[in-house]
KOLNU-809086 format. One line per field, with one value per residue: residue number from 1; x, y, z of N, C-alpha, C, O, CB in turn; residue in three letters. Coordinates in nm, 2 decimals, decimal comma, always signed. Glycine has a CB too. Example, Ala and Ser with C-alpha at 12.3 -4.5 7.8 and 13.67 -1.06 7.14 Angstrom:
BEGIN
nr: [1 / 2]
n_u: [+1,32 / +1,28]
n_v: [-0,57 / -0,22]
n_w: [+0,78 / +0,71]
ca_u: [+1,23 / +1,37]
ca_v: [-0,45 / -0,11]
ca_w: [+0,78 / +0,71]
c_u: [+1,32 / +1,29]
c_v: [-0,33 / +0,00]
c_w: [+0,78 / +0,79]
o_u: [+1,42 / +1,34]
o_v: [-0,33 / +0,11]
o_w: [+0,85 / +0,80]
cb_u: [+1,13 / +1,41]
cb_v: [-0,45 / -0,06]
cb_w: [+0,90 / +0,57]
rest: [ALA / SER]
This chain:
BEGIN
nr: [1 / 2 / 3 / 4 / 5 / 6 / 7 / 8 / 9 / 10 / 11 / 12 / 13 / 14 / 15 / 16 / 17 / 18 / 19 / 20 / 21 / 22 / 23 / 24 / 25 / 26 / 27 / 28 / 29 / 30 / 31 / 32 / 33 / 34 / 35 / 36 / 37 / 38 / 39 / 40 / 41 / 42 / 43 / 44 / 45 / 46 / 47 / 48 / 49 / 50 / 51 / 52 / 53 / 54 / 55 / 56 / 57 / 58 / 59 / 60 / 61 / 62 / 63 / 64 / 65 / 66 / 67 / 68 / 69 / 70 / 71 / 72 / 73 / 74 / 75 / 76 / 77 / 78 / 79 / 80 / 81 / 82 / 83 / 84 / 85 / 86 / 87 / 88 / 89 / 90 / 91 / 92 / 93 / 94 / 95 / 96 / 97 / 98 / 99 / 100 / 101]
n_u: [+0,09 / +0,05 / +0,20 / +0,00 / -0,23 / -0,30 / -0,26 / -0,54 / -0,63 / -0,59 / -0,72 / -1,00 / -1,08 / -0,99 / -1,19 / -1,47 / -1,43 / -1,48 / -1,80 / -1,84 / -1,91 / -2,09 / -2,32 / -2,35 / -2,41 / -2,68 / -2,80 / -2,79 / -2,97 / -3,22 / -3,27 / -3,32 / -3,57 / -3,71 / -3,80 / -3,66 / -3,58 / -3,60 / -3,41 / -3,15 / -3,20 / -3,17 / -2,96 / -2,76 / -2,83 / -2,72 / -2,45 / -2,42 / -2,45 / -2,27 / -2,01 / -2,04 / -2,04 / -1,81 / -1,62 / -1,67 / -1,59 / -1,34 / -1,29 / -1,33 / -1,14 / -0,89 / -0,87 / -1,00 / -0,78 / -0,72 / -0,57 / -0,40 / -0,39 / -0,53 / -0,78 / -0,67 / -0,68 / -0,99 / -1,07 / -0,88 / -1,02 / -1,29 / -1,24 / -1,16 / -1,39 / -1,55 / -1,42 / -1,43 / -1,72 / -1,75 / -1,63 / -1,76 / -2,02 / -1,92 / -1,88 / -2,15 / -2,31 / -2,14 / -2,19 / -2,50 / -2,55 / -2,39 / -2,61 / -2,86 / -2,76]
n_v: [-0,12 / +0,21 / +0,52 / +0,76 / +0,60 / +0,49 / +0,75 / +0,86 / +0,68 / +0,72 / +0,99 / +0,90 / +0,75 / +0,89 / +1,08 / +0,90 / +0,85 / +1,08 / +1,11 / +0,85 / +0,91 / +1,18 / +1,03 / +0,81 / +0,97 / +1,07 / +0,81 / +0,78 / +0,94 / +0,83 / +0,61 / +0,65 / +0,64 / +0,42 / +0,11 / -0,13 / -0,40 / -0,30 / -0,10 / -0,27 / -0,43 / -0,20 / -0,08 / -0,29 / -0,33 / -0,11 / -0,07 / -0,34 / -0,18 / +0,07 / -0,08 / -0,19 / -0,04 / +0,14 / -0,11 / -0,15 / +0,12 / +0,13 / -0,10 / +0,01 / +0,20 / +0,08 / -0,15 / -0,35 / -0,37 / -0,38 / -0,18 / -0,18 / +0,08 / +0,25 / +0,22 / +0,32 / +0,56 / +0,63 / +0,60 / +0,85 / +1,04 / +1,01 / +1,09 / +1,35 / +1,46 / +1,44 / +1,60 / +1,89 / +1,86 / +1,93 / +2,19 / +2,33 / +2,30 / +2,43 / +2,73 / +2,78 / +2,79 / +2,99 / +3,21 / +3,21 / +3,27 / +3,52 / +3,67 / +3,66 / +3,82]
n_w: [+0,00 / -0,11 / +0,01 / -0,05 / -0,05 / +0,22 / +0,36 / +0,30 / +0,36 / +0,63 / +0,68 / +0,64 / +0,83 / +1,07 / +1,01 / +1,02 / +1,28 / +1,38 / +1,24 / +1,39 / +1,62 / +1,64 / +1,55 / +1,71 / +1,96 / +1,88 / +1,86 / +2,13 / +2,20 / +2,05 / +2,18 / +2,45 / +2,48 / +2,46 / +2,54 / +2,77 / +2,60 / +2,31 / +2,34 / +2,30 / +2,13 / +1,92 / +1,96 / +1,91 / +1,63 / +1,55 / +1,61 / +1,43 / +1,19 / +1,17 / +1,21 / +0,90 / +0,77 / +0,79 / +0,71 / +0,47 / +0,37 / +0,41 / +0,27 / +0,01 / -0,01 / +0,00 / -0,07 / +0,15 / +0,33 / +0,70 / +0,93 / +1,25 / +1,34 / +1,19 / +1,28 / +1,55 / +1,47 / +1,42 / +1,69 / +1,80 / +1,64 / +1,77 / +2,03 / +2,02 / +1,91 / +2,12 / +2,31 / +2,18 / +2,20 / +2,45 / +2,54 / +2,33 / +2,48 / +2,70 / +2,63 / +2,51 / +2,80 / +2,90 / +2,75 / +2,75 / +3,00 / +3,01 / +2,86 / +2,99 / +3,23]
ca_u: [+0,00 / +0,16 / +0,17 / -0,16 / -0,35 / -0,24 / -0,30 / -0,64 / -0,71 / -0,59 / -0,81 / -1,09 / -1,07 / -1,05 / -1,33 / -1,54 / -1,46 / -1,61 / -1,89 / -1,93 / -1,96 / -2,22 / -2,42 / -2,34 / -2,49 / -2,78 / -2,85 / -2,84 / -3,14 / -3,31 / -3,25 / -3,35 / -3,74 / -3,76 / -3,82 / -3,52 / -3,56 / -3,58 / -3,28 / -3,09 / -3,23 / -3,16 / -2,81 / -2,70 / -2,86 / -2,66 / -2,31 / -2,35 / -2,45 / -2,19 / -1,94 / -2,01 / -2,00 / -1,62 / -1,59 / -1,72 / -1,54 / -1,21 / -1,26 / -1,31 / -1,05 / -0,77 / -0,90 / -1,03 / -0,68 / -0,74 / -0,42 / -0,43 / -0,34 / -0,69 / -0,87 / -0,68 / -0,74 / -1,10 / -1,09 / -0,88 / -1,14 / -1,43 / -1,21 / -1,12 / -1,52 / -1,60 / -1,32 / -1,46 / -1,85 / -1,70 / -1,58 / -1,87 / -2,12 / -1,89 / -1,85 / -2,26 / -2,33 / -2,08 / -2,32 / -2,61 / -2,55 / -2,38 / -2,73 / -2,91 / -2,67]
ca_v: [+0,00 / +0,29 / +0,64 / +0,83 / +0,56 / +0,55 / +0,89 / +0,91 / +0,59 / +0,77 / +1,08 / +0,90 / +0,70 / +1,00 / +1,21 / +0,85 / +0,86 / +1,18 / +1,04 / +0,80 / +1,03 / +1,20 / +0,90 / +0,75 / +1,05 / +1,03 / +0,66 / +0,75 / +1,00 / +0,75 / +0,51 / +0,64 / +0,70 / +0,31 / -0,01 / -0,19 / -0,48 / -0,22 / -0,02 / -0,33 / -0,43 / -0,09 / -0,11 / -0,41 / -0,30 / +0,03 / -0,14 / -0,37 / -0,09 / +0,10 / -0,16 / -0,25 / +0,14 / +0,15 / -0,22 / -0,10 / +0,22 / +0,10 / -0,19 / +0,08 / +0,29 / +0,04 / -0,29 / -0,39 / -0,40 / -0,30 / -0,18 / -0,08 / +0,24 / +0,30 / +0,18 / +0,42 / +0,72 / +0,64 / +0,61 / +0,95 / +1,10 / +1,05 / +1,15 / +1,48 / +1,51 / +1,44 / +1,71 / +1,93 / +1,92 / +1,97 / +2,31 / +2,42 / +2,37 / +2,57 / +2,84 / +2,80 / +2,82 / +3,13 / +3,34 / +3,23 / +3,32 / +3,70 / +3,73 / +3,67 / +3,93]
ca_w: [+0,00 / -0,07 / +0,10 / -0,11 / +0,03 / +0,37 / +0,43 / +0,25 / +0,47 / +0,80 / +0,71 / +0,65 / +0,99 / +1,18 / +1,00 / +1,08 / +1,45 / +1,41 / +1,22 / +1,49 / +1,77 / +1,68 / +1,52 / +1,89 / +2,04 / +1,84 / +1,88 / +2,27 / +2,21 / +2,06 / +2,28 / +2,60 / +2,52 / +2,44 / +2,64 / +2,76 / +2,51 / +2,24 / +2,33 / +2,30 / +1,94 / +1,84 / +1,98 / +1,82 / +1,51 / +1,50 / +1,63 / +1,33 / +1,04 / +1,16 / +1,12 / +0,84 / +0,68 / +0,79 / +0,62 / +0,34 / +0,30 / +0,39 / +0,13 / -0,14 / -0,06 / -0,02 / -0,16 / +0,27 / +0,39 / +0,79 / +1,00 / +1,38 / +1,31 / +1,12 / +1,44 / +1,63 / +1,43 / +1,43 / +1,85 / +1,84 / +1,54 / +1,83 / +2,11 / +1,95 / +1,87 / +2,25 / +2,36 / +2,09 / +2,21 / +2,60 / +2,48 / +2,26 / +2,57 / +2,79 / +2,54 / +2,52 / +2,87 / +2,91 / +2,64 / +2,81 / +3,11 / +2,98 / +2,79 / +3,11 / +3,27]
c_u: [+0,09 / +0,14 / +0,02 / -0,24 / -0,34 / -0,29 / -0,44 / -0,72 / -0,71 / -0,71 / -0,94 / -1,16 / -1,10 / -1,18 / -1,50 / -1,54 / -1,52 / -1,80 / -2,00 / -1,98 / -2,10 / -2,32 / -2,46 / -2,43 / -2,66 / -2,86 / -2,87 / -2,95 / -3,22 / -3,32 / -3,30 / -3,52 / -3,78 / -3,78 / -3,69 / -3,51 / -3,53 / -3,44 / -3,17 / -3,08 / -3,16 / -3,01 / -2,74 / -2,73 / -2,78 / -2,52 / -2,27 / -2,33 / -2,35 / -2,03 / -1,93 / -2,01 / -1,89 / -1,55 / -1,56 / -1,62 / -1,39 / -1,20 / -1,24 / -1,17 / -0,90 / -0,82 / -0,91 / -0,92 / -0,68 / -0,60 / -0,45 / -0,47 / -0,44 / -0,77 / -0,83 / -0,73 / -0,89 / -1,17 / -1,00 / -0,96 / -1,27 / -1,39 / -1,16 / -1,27 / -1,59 / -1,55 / -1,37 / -1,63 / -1,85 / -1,71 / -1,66 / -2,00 / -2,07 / -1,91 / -2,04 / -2,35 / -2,29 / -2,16 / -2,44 / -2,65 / -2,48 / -2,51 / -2,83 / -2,88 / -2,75]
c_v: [+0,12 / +0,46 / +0,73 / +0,72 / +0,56 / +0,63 / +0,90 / +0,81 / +0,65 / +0,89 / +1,04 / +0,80 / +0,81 / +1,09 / +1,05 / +0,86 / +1,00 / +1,20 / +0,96 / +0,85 / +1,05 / +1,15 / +0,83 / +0,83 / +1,05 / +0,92 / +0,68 / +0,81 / +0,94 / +0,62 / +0,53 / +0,65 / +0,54 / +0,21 / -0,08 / -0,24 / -0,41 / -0,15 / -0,17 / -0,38 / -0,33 / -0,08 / -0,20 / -0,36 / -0,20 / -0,01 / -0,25 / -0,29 / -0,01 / +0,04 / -0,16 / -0,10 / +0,14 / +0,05 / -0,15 / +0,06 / +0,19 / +0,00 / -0,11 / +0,22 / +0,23 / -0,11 / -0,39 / -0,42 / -0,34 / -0,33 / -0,14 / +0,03 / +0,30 / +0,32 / +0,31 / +0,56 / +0,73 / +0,66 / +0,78 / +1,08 / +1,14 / +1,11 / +1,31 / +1,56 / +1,50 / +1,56 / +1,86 / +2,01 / +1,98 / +2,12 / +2,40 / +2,44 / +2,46 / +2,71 / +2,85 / +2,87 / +2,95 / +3,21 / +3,32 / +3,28 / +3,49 / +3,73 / +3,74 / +3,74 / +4,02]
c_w: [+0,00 / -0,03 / +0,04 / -0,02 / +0,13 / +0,43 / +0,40 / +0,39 / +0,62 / +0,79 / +0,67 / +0,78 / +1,05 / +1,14 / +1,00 / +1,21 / +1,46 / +1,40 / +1,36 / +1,58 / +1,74 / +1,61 / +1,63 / +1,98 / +1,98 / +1,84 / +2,02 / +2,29 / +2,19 / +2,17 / +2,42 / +2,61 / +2,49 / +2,58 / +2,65 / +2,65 / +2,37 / +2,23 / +2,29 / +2,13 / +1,85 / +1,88 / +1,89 / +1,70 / +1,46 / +1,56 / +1,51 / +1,20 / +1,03 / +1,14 / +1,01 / +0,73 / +0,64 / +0,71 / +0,52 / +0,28 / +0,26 / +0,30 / +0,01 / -0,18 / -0,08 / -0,01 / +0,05 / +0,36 / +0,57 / +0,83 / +1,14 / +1,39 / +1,26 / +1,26 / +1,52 / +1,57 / +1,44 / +1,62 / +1,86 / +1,75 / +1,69 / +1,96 / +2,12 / +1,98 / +2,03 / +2,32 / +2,26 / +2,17 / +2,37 / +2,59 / +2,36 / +2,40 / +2,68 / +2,74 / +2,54 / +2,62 / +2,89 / +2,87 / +2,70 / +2,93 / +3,13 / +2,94 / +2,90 / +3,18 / +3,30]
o_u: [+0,18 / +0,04 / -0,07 / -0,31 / -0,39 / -0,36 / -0,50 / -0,80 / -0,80 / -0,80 / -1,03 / -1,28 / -1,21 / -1,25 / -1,62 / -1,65 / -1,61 / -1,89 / -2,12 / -2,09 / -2,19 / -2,42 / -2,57 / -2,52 / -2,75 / -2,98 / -2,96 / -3,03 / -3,32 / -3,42 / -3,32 / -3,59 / -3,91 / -3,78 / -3,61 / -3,45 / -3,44 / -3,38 / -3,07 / -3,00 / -3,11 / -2,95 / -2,66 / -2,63 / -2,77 / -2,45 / -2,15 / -2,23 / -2,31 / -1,95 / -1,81 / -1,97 / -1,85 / -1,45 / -1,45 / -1,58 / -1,33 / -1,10 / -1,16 / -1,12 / -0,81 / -0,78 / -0,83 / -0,94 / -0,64 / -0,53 / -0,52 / -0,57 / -0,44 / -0,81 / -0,92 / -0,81 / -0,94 / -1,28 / -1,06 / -0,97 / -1,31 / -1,47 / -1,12 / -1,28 / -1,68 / -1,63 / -1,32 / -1,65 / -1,93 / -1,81 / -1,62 / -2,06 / -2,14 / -1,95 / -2,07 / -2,44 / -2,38 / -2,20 / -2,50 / -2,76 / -2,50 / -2,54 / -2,90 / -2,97 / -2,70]
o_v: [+0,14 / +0,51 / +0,74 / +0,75 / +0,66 / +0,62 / +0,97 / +0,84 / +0,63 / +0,89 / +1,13 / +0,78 / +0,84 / +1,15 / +1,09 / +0,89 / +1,02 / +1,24 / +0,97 / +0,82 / +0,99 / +1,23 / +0,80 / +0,77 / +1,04 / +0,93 / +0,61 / +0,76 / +0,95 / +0,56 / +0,43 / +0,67 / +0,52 / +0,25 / -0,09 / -0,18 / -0,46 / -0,15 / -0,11 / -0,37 / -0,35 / -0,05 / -0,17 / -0,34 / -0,19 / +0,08 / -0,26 / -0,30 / +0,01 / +0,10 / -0,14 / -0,10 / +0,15 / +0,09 / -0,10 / +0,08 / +0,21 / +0,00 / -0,14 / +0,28 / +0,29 / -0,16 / -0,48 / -0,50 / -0,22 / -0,43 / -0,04 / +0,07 / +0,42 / +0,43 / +0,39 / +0,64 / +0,85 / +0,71 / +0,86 / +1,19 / +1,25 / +1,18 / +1,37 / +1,67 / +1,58 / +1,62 / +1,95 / +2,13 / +2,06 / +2,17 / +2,50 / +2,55 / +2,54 / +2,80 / +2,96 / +2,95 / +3,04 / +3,30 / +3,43 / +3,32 / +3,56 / +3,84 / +3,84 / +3,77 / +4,13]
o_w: [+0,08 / -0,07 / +0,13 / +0,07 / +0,17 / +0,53 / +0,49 / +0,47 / +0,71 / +0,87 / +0,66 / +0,81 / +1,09 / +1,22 / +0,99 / +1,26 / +1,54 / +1,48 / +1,40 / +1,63 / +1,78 / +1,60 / +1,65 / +2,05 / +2,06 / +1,81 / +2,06 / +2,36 / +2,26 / +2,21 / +2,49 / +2,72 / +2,51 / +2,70 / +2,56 / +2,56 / +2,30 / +2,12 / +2,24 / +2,05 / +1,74 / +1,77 / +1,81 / +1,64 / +1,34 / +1,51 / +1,47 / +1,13 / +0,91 / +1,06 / +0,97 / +0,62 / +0,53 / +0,64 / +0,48 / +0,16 / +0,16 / +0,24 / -0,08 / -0,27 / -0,15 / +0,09 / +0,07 / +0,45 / +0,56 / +0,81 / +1,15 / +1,45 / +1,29 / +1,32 / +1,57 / +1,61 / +1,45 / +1,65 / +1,93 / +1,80 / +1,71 / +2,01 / +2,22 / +2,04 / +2,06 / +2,40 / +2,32 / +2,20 / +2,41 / +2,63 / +2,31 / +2,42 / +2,74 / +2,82 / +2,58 / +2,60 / +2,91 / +2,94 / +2,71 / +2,96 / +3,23 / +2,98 / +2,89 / +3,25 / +3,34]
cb_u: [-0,10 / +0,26 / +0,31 / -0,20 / -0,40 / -0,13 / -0,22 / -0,67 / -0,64 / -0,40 / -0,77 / -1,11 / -0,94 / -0,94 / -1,31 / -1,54 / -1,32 / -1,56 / -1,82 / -1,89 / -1,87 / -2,23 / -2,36 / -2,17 / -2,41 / -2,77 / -2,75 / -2,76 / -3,19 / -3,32 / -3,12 / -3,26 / -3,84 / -3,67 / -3,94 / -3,48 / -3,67 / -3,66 / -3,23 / -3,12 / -3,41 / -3,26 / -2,78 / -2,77 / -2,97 / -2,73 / -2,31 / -2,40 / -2,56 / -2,22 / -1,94 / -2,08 / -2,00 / -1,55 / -1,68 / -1,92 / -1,55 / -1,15 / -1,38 / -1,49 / -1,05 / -0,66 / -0,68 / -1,10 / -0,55 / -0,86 / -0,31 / -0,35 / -0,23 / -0,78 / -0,81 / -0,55 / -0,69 / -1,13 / -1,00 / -0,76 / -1,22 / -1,54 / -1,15 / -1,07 / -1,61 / -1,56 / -1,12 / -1,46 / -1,97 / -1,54 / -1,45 / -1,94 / -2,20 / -1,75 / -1,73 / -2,28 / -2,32 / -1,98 / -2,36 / -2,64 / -2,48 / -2,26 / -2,79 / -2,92 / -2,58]
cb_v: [+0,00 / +0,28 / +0,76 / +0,83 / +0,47 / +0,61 / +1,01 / +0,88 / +0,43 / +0,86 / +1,21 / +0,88 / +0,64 / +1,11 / +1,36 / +0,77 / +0,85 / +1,26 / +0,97 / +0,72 / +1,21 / +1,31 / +0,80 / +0,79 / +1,20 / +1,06 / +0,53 / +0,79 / +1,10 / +0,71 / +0,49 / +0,79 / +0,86 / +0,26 / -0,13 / -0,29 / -0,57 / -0,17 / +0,09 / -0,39 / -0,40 / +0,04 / -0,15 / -0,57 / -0,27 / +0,21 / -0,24 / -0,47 / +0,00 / +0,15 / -0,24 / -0,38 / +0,29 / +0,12 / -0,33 / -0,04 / +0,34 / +0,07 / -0,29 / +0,17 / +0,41 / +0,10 / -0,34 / -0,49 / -0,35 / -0,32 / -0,07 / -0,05 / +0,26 / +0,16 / +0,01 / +0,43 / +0,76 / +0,53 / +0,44 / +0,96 / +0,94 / +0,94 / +1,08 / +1,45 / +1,41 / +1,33 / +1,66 / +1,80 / +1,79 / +1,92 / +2,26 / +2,29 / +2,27 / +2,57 / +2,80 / +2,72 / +2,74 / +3,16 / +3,30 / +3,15 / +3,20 / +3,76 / +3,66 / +3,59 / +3,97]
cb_w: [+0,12 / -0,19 / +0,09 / -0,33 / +0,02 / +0,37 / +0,37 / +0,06 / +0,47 / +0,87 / +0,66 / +0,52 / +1,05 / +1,22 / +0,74 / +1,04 / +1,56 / +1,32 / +1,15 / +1,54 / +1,78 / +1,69 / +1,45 / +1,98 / +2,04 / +1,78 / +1,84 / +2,38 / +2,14 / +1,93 / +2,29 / +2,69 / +2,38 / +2,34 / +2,57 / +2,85 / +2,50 / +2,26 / +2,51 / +2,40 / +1,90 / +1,88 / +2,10 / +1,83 / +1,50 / +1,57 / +1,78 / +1,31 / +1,01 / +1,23 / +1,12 / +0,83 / +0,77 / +0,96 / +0,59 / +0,37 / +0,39 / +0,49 / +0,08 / -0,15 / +0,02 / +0,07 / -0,33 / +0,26 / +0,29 / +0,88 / +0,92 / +1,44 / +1,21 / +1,01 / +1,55 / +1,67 / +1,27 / +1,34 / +1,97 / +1,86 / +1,40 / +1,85 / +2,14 / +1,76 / +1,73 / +2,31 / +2,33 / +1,96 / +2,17 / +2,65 / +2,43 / +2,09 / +2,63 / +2,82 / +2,37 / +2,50 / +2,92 / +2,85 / +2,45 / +2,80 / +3,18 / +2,85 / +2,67 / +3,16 / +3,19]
rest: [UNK / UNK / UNK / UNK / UNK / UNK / UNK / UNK / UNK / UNK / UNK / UNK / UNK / UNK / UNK / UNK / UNK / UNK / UNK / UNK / UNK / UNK / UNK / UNK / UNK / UNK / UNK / UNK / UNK / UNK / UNK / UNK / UNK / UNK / UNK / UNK / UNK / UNK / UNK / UNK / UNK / UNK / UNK / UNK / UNK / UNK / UNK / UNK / UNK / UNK / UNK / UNK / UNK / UNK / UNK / UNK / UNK / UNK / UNK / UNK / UNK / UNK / UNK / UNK / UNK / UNK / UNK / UNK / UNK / UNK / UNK / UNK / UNK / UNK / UNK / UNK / UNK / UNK / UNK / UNK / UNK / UNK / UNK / UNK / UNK / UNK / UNK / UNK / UNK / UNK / UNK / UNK / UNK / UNK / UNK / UNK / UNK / UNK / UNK / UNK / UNK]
């Protein structure tokens, strides 16, 4: 494999762990107005589709070859996007609470 793909493959790992995030976060909204048995259906169901997205992408961009190193960038992609939304609701609260001022 040689460096163009590589790289295309690392930046498209991390802009999925971004993806996942807030797919994650939105699967927990749905998730909390259901029935246990439900949230669980609906879990499984959205742990496999999302797999098989990342399969799928990474087969097409470098013929399904997976490397660690993908994996990680996709765990620091959503840890970025977690550290990310931390720091948007501070910055939210701040303004809301000067406009209430």
């Amino acid at each position: 494999m040689n460096y163009k793909i590589q790289l295309i493959s690392f930046l498209v790992s991390f802009l999925f762990g971004i993806f996942f995030f807030y797919t994650n976060m939105l699967n927990k909204k749905i998730i909390n107005r259901q029935k246990i048995h439900y949230k669980y259906i609906i879990t499984f169901l959205y742990i496999i589709n999302i797999t098989l997205i990342y399969i799928i992408l990474i087969y097409k961009i470098n013929k399904g070859i997976f490397h660690i190193y993908f994996l990680i960038m996709v765990l620091l992609g959503y840890i970025i996007s977690l550290n990310q939304l931390k720091n948007v609701k501070k910055i939210i609260i701040y303004f809301k609470n000067k406009i209430y001022k």
